[in-house]
VODREN-688261 format. One record per residue (C-alpha): x, y, z; residue in three letters. Coordinates in steps of 0.5 Angstrom, whole numbers, plus 500, padded with zeros to 3 digits. Example, Ala and Ser with C-alpha at 12.3 -4.5 7.8 and 13.67 -1.06 7.14 Angstrom:
! VODREN-688261
<r c1="525" c2="491" c3="516" kekol="ALA"/>
<r c1="527" c2="498" c3="514" kekol="SER"/>
This chain:
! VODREN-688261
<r c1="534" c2="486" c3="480" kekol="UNK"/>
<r c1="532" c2="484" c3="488" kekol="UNK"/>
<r c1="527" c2="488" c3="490" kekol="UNK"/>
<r c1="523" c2="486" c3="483" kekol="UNK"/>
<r c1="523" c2="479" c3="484" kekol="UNK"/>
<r c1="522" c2="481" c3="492" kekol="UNK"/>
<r c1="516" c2="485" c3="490" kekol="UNK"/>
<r c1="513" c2="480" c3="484" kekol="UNK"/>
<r c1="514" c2="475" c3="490" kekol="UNK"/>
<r c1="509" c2="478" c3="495" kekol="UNK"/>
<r c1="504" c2="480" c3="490" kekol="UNK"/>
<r c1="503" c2="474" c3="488" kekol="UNK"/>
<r c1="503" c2="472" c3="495" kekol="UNK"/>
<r c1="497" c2="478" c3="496" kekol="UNK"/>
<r c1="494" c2="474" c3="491" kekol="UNK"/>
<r c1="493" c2="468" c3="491" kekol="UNK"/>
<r c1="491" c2="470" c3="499" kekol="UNK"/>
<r c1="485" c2="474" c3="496" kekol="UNK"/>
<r c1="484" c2="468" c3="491" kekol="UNK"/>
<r c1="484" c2="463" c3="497" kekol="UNK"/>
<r c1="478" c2="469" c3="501" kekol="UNK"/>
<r c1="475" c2="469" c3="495" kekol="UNK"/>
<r c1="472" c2="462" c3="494" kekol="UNK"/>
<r c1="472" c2="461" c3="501" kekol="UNK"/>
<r c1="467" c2="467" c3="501" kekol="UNK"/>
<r c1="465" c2="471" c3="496" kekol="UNK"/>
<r c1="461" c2="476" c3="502" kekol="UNK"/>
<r c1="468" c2="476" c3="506" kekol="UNK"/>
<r c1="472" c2="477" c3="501" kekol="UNK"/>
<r c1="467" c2="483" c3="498" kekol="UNK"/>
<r c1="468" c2="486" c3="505" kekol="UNK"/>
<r c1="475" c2="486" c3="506" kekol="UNK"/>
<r c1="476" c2="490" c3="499" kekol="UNK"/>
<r c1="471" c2="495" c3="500" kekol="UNK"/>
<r c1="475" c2="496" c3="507" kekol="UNK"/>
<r c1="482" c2="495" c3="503" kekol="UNK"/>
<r c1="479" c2="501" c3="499" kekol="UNK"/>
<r c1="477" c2="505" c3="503" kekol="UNK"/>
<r c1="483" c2="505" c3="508" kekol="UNK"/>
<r c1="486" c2="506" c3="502" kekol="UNK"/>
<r c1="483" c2="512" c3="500" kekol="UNK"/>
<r c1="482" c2="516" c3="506" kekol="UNK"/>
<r c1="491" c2="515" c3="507" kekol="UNK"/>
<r c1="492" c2="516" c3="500" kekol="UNK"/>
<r c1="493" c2="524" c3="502" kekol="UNK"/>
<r c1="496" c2="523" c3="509" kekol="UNK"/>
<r c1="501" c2="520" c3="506" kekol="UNK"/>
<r c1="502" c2="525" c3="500" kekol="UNK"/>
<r c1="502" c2="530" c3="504" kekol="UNK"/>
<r c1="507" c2="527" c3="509" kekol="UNK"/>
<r c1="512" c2="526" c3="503" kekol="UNK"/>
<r c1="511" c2="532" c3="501" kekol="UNK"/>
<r c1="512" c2="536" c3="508" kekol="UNK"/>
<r c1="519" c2="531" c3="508" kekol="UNK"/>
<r c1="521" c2="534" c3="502" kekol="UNK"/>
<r c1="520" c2="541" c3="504" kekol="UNK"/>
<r c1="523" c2="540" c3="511" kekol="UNK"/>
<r c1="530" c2="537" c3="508" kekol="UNK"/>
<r c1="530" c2="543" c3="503" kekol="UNK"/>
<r c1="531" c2="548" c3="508" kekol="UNK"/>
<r c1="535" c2="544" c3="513" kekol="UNK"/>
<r c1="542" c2="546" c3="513" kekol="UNK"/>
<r c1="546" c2="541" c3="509" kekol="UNK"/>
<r c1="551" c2="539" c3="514" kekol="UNK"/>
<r c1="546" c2="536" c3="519" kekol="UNK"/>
């Protein structure tokens, strides 16, 4: 029950910031979520190949290590 009032907490906290970026500047704003995105789409597959990897390395790692 922590984690979600800790998560609802911080994404109100991302959002208010991007609400206070975005009537301060609106161009500022525009450009930091086209880079967000961007970032975010071009991590997305490391990140699923990552856990992925971790998965298949745990499975065949001996189970008393």
């Amino acid at each position: 029950m922590t984690f979600l009032i800790i998560n609802l907490l911080l994404w109100v906290l991302v959002g208010a910031l991007g609400l206070t970026a975005a009537v301060r500047s609106k161009a500022l704003f525009r450009e930091g979520a086209t880079e967000g995105a961007r970032d975010f789409v071009l991590l997305l597959p490391r990140i699923m190949i990552g856990v992925v990897g971790s998965g298949y390395i745990a499975a065949i790692m001996p189970e008393d290590m």
